[in-house]
mmCIF file of the N, C-alpha and C atoms, coordinates in Angstrom:
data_MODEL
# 
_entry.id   MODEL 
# 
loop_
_atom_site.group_PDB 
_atom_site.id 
_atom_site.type_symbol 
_atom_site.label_atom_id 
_atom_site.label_alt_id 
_atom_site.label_comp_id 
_atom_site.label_asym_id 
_atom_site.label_entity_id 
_atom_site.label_seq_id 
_atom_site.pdbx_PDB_ins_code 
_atom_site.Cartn_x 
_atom_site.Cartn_y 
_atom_site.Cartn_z 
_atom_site.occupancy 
_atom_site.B_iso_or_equiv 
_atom_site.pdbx_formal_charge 
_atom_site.auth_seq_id 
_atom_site.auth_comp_id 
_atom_site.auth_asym_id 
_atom_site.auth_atom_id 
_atom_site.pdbx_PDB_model_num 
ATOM 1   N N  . UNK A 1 1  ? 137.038 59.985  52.415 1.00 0.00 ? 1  UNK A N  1 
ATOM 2   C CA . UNK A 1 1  ? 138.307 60.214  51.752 1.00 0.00 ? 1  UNK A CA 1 
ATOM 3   C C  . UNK A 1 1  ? 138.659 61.697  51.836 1.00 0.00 ? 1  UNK A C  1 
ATOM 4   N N  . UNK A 1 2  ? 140.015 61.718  52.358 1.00 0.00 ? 2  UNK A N  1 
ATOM 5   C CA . UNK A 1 2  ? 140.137 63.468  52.647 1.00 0.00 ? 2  UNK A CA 1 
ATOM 6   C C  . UNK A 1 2  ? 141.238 63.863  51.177 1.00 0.00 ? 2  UNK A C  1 
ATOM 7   N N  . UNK A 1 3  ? 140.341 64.958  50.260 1.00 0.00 ? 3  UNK A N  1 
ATOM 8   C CA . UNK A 1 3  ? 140.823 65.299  49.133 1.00 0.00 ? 3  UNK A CA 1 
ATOM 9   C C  . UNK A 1 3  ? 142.283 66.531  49.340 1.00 0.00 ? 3  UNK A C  1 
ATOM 10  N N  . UNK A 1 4  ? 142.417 66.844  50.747 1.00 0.00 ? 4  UNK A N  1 
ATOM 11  C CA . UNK A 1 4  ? 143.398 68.079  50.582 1.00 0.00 ? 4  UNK A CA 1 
ATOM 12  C C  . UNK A 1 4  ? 144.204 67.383  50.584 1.00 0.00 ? 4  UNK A C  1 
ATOM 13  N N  . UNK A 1 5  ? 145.057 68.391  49.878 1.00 0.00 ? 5  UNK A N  1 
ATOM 14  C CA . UNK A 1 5  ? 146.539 68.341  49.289 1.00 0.00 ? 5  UNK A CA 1 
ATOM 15  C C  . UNK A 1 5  ? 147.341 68.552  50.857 1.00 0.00 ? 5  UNK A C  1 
ATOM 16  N N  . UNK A 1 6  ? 147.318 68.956  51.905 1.00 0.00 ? 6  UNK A N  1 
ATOM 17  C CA . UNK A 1 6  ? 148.179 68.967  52.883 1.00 0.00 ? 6  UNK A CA 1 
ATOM 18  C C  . UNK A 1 6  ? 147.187 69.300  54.185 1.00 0.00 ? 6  UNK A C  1 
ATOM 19  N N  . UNK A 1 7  ? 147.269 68.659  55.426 1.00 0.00 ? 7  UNK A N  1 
ATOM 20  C CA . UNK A 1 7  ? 146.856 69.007  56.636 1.00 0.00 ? 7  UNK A CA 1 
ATOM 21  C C  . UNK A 1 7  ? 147.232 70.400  57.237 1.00 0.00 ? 7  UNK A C  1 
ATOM 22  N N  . UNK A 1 8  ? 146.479 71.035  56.991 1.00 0.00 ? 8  UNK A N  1 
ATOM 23  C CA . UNK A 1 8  ? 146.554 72.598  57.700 1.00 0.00 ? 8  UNK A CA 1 
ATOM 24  C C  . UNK A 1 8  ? 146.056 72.575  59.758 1.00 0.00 ? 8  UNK A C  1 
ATOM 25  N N  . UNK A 1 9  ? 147.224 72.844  60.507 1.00 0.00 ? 9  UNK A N  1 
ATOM 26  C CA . UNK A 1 9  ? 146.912 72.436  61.627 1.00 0.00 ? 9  UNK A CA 1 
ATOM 27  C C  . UNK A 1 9  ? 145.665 73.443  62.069 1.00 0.00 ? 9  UNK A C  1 
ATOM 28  N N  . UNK A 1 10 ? 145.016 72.543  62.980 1.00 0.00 ? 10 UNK A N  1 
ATOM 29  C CA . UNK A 1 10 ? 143.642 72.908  63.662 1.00 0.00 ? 10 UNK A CA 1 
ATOM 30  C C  . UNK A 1 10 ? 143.735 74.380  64.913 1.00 0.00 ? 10 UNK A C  1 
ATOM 31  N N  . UNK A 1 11 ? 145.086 74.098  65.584 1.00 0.00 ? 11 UNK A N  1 
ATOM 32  C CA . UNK A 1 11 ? 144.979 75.232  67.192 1.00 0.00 ? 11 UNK A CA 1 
ATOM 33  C C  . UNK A 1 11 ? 145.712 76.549  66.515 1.00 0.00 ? 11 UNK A C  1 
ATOM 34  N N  . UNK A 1 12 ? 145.145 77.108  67.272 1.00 0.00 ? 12 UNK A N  1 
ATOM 35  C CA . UNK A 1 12 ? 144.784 78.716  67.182 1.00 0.00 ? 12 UNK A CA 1 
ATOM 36  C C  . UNK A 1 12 ? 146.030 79.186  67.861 1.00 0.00 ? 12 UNK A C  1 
ATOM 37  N N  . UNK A 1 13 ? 147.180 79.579  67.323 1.00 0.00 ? 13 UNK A N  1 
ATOM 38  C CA . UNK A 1 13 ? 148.057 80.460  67.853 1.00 0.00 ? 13 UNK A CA 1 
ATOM 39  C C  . UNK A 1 13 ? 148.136 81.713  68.318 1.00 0.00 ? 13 UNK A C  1 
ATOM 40  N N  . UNK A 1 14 ? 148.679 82.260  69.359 1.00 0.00 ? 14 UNK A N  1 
ATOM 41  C CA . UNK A 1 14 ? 148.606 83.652  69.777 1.00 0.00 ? 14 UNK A CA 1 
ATOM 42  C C  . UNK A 1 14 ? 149.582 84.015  68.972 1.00 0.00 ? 14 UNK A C  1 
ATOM 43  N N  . UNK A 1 15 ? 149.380 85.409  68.631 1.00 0.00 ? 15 UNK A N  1 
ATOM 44  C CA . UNK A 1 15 ? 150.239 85.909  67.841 1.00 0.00 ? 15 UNK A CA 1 
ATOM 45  C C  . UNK A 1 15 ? 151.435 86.872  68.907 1.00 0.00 ? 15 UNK A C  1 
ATOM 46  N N  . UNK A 1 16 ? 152.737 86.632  68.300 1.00 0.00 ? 16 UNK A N  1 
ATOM 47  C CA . UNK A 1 16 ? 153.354 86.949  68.901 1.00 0.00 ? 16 UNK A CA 1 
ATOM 48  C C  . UNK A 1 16 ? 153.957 88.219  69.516 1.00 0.00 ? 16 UNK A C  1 
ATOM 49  N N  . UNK A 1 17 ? 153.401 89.289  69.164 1.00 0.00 ? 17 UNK A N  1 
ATOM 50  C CA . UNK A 1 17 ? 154.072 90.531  69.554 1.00 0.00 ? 17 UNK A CA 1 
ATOM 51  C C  . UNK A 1 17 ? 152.964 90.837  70.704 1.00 0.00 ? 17 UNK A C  1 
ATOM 52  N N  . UNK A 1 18 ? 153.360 91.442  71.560 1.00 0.00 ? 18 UNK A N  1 
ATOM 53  C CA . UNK A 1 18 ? 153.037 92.035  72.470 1.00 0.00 ? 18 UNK A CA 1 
ATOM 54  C C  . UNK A 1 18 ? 152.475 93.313  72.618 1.00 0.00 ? 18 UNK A C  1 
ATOM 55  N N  . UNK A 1 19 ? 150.900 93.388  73.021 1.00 0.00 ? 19 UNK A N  1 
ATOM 56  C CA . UNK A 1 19 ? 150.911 95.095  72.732 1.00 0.00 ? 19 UNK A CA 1 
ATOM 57  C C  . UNK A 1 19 ? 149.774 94.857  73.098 1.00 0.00 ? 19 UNK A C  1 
ATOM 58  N N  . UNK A 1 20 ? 149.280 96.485  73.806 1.00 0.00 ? 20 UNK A N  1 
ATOM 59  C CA . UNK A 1 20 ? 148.596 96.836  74.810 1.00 0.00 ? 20 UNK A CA 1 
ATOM 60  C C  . UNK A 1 20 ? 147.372 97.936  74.407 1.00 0.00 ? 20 UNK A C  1 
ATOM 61  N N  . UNK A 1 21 ? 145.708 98.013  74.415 1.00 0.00 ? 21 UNK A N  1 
ATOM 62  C CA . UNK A 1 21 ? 145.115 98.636  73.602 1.00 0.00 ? 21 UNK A CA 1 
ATOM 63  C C  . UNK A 1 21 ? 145.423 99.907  74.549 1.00 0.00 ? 21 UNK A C  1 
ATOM 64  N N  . UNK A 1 22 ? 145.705 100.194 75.828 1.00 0.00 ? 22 UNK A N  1 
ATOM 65  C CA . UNK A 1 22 ? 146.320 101.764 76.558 1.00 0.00 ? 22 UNK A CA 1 
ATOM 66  C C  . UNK A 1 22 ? 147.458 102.380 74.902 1.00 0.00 ? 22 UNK A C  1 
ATOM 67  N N  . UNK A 1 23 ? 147.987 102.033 74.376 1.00 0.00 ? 23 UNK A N  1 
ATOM 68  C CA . UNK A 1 23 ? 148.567 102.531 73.163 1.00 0.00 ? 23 UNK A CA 1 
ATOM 69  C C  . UNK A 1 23 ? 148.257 103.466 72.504 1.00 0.00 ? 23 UNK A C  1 
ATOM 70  N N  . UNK A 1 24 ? 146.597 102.852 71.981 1.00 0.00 ? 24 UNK A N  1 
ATOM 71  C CA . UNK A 1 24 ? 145.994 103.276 70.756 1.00 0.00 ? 24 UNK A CA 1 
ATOM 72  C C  . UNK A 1 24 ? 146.127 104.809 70.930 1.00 0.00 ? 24 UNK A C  1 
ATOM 73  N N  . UNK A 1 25 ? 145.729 105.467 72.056 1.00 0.00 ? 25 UNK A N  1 
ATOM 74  C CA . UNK A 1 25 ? 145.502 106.462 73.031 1.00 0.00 ? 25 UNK A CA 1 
ATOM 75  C C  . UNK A 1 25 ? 146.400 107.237 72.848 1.00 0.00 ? 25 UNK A C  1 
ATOM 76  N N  . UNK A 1 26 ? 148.093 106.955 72.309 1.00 0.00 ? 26 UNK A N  1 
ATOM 77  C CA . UNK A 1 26 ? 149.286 107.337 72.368 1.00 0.00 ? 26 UNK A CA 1 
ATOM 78  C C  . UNK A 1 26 ? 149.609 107.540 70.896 1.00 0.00 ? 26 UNK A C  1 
ATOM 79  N N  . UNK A 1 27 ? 148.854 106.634 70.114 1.00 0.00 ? 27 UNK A N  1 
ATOM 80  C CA . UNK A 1 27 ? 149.188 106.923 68.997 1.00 0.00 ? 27 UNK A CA 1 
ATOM 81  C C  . UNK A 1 27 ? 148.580 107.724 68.139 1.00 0.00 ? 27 UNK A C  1 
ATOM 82  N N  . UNK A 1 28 ? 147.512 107.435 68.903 1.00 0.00 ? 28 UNK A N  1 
ATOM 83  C CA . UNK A 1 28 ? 146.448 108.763 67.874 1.00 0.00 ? 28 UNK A CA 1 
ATOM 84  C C  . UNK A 1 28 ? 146.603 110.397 68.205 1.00 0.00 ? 28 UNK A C  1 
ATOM 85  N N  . UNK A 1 29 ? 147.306 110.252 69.443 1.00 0.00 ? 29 UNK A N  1 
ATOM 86  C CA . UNK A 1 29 ? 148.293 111.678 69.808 1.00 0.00 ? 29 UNK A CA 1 
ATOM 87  C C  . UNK A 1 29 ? 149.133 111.864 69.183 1.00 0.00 ? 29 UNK A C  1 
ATOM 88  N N  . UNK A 1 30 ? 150.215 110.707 69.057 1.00 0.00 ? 30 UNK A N  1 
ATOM 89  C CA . UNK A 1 30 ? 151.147 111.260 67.783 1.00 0.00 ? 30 UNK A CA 1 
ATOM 90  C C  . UNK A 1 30 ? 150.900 111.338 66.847 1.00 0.00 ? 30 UNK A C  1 
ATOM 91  N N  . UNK A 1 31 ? 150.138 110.819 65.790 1.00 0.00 ? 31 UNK A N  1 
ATOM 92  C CA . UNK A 1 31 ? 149.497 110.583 64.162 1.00 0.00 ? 31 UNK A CA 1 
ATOM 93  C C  . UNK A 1 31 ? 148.695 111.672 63.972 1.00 0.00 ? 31 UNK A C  1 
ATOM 94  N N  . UNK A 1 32 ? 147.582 112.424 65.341 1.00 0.00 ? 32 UNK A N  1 
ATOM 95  C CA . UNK A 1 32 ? 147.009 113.800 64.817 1.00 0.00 ? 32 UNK A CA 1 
ATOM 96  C C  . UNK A 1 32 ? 147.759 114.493 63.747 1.00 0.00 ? 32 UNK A C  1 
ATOM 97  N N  . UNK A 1 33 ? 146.819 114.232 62.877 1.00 0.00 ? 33 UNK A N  1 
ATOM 98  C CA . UNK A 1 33 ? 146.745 115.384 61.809 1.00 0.00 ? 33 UNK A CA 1 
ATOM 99  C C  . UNK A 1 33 ? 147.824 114.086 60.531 1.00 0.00 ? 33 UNK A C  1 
ATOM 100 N N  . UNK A 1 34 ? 147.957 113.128 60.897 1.00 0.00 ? 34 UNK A N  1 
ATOM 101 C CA . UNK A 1 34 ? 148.963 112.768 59.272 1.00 0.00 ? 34 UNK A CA 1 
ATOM 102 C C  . UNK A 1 34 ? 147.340 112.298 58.695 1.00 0.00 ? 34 UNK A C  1 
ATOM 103 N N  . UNK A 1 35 ? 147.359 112.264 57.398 1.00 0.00 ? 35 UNK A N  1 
ATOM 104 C CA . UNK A 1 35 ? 146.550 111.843 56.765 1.00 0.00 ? 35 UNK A CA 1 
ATOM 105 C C  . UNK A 1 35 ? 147.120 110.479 56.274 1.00 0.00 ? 35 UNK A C  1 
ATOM 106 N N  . UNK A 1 36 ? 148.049 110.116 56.095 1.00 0.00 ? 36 UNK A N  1 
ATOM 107 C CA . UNK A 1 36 ? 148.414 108.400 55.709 1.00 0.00 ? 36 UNK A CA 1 
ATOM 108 C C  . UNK A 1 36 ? 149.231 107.737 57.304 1.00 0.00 ? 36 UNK A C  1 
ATOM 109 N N  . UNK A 1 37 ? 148.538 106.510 57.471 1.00 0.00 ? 37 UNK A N  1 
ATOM 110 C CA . UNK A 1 37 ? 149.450 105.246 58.389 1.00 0.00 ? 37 UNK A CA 1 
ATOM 111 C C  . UNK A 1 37 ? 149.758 104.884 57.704 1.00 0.00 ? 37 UNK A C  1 
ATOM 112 N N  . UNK A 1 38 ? 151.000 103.462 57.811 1.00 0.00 ? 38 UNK A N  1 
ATOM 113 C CA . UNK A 1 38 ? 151.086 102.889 57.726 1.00 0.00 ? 38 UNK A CA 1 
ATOM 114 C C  . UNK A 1 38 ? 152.116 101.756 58.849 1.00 0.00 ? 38 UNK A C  1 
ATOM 115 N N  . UNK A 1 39 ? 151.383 100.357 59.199 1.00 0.00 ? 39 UNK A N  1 
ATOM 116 C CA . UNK A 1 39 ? 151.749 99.784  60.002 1.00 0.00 ? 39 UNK A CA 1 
ATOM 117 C C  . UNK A 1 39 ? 152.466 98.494  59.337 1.00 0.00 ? 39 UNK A C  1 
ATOM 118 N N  . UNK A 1 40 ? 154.079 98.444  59.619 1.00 0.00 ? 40 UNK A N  1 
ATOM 119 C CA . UNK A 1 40 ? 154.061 97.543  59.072 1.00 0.00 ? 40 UNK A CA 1 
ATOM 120 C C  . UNK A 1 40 ? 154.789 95.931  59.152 1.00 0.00 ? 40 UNK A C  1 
ATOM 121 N N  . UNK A 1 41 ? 154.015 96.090  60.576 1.00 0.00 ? 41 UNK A N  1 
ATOM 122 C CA . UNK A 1 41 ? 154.281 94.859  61.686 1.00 0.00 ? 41 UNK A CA 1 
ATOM 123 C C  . UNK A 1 41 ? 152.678 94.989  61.600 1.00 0.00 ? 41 UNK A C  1 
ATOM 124 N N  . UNK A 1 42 ? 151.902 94.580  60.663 1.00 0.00 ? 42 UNK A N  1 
ATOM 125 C CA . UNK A 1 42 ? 150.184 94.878  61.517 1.00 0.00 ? 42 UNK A CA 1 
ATOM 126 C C  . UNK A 1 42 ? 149.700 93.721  62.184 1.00 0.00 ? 42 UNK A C  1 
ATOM 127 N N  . UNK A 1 43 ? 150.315 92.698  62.583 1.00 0.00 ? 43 UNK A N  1 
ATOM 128 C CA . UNK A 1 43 ? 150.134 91.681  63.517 1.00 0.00 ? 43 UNK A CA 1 
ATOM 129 C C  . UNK A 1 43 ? 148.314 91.598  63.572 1.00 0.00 ? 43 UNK A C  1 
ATOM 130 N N  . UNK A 1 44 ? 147.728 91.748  64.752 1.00 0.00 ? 44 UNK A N  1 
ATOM 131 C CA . UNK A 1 44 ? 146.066 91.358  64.393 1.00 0.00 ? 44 UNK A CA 1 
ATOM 132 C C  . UNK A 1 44 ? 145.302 92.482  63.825 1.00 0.00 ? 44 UNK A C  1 
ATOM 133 N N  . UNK A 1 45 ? 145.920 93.572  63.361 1.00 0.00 ? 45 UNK A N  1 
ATOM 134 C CA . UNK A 1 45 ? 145.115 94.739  62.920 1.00 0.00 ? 45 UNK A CA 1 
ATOM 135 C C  . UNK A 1 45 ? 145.061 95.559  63.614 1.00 0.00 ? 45 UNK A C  1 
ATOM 136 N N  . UNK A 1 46 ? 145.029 95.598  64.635 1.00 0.00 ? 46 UNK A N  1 
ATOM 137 C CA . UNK A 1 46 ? 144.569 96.796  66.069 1.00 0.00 ? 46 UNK A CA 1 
ATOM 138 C C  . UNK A 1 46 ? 144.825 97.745  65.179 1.00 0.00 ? 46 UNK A C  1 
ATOM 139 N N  . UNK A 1 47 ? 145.808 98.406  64.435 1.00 0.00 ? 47 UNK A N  1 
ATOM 140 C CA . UNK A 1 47 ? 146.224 99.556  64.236 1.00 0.00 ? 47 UNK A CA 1 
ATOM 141 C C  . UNK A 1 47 ? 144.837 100.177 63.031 1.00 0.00 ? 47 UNK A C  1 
ATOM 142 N N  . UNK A 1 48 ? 143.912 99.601  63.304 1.00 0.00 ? 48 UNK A N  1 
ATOM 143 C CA . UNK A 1 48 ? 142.672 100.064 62.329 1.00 0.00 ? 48 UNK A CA 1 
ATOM 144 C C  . UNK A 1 48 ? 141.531 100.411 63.082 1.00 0.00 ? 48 UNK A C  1 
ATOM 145 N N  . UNK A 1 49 ? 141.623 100.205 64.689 1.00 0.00 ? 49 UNK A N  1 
ATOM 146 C CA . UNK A 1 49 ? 141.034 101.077 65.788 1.00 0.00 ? 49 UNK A CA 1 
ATOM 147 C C  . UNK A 1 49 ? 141.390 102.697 65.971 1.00 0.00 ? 49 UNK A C  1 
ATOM 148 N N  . UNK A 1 50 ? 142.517 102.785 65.314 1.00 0.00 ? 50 UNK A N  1 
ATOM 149 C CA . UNK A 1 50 ? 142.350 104.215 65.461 1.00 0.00 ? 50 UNK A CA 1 
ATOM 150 C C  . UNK A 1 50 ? 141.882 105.085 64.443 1.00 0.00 ? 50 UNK A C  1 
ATOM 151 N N  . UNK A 1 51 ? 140.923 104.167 63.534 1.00 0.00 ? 51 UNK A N  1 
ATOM 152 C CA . UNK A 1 51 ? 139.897 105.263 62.798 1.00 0.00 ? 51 UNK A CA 1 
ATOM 153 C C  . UNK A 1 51 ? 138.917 106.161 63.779 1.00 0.00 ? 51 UNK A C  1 
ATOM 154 N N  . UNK A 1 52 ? 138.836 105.684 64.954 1.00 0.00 ? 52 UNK A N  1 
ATOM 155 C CA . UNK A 1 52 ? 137.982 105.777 66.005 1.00 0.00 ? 52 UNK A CA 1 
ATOM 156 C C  . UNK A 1 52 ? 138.285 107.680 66.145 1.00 0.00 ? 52 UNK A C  1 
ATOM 157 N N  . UNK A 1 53 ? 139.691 107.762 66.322 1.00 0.00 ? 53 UNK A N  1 
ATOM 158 C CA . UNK A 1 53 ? 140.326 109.276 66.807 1.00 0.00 ? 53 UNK A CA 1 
ATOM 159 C C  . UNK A 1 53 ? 140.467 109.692 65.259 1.00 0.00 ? 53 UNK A C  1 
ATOM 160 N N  . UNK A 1 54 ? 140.964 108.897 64.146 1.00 0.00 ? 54 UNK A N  1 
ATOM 161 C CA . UNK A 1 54 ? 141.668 109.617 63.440 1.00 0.00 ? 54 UNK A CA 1 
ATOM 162 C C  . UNK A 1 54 ? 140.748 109.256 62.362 1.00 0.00 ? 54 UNK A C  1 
ATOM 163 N N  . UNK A 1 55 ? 139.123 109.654 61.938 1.00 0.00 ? 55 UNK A N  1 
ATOM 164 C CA . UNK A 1 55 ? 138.584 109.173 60.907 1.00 0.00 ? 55 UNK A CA 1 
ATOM 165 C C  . UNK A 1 55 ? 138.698 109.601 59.572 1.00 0.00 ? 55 UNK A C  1 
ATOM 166 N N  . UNK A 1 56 ? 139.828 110.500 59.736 1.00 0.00 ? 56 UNK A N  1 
ATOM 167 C CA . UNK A 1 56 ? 139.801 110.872 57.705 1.00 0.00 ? 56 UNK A CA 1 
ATOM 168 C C  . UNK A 1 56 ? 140.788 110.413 57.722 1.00 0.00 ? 56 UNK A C  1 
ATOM 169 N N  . UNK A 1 57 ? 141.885 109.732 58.254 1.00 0.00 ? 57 UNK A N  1 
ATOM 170 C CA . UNK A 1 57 ? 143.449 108.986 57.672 1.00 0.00 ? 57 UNK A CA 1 
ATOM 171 C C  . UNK A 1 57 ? 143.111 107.977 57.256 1.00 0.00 ? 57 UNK A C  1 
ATOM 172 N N  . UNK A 1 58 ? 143.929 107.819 55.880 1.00 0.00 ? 58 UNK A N  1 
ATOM 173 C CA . UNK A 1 58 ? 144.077 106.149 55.248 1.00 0.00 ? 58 UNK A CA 1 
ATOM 174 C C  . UNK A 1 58 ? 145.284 105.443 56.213 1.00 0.00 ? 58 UNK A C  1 
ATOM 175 N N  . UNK A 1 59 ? 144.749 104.249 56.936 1.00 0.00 ? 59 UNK A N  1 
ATOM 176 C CA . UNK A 1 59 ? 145.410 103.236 57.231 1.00 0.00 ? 59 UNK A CA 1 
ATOM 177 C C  . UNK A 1 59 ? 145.233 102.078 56.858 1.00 0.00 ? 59 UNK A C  1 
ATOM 178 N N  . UNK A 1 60 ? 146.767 101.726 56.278 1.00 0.00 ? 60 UNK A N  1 
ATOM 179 C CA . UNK A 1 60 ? 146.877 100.406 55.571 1.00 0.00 ? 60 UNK A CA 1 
ATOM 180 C C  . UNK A 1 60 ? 148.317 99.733  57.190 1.00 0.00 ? 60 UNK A C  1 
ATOM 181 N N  . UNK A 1 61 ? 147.794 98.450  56.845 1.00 0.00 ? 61 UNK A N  1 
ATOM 182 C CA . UNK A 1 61 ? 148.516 97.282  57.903 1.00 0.00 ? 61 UNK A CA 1 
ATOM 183 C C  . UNK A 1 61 ? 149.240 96.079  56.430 1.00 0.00 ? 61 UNK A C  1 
ATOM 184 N N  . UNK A 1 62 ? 150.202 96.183  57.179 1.00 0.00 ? 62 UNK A N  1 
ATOM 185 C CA . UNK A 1 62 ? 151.196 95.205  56.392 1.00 0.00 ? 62 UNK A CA 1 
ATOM 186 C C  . UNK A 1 62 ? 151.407 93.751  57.221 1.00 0.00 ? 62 UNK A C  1 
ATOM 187 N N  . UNK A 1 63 ? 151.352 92.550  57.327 1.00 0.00 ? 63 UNK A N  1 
ATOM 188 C CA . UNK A 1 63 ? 151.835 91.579  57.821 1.00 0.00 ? 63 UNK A CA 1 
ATOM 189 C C  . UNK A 1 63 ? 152.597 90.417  57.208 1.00 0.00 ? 63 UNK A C  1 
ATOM 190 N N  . UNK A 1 64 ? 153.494 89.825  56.963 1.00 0.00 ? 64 UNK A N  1 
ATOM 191 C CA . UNK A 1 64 ? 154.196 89.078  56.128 1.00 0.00 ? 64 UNK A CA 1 
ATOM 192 C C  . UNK A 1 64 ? 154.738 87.975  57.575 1.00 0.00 ? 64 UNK A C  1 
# 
């Protein structure tokens, strides 16, 4: 007997925006030196790879 309240589908969607990790590279050139990101299209997160260049900035990702 299946107790959920609604069928949550099973396949794995790609998410839709488009974007390229050659970027990150571009952005952590422009962001040198801000101490706050914020992303707020954060689609799969990527934008939390650039603690990598930028390790004392707070970055927060927004997705809705």
């Amino acid at each position: 007997m299946d107790t959920a309240l609604f069928a949550l589908p099973t396949e794995k969607r790609k998410h839709p925006a488009k974007y390229t990790d050659a970027l990150l590279v571009t952005f952590a050139r422009m962001l040198k030196g801000r101490r706050r990101i914020l992303d707020p299209f954060a689609g799969t997160g990527k934008v939390f790879l650039l603690n990598h260049w930028l390790p004392d900035a707070e970055i927060e990702g927004v997705e809705k």
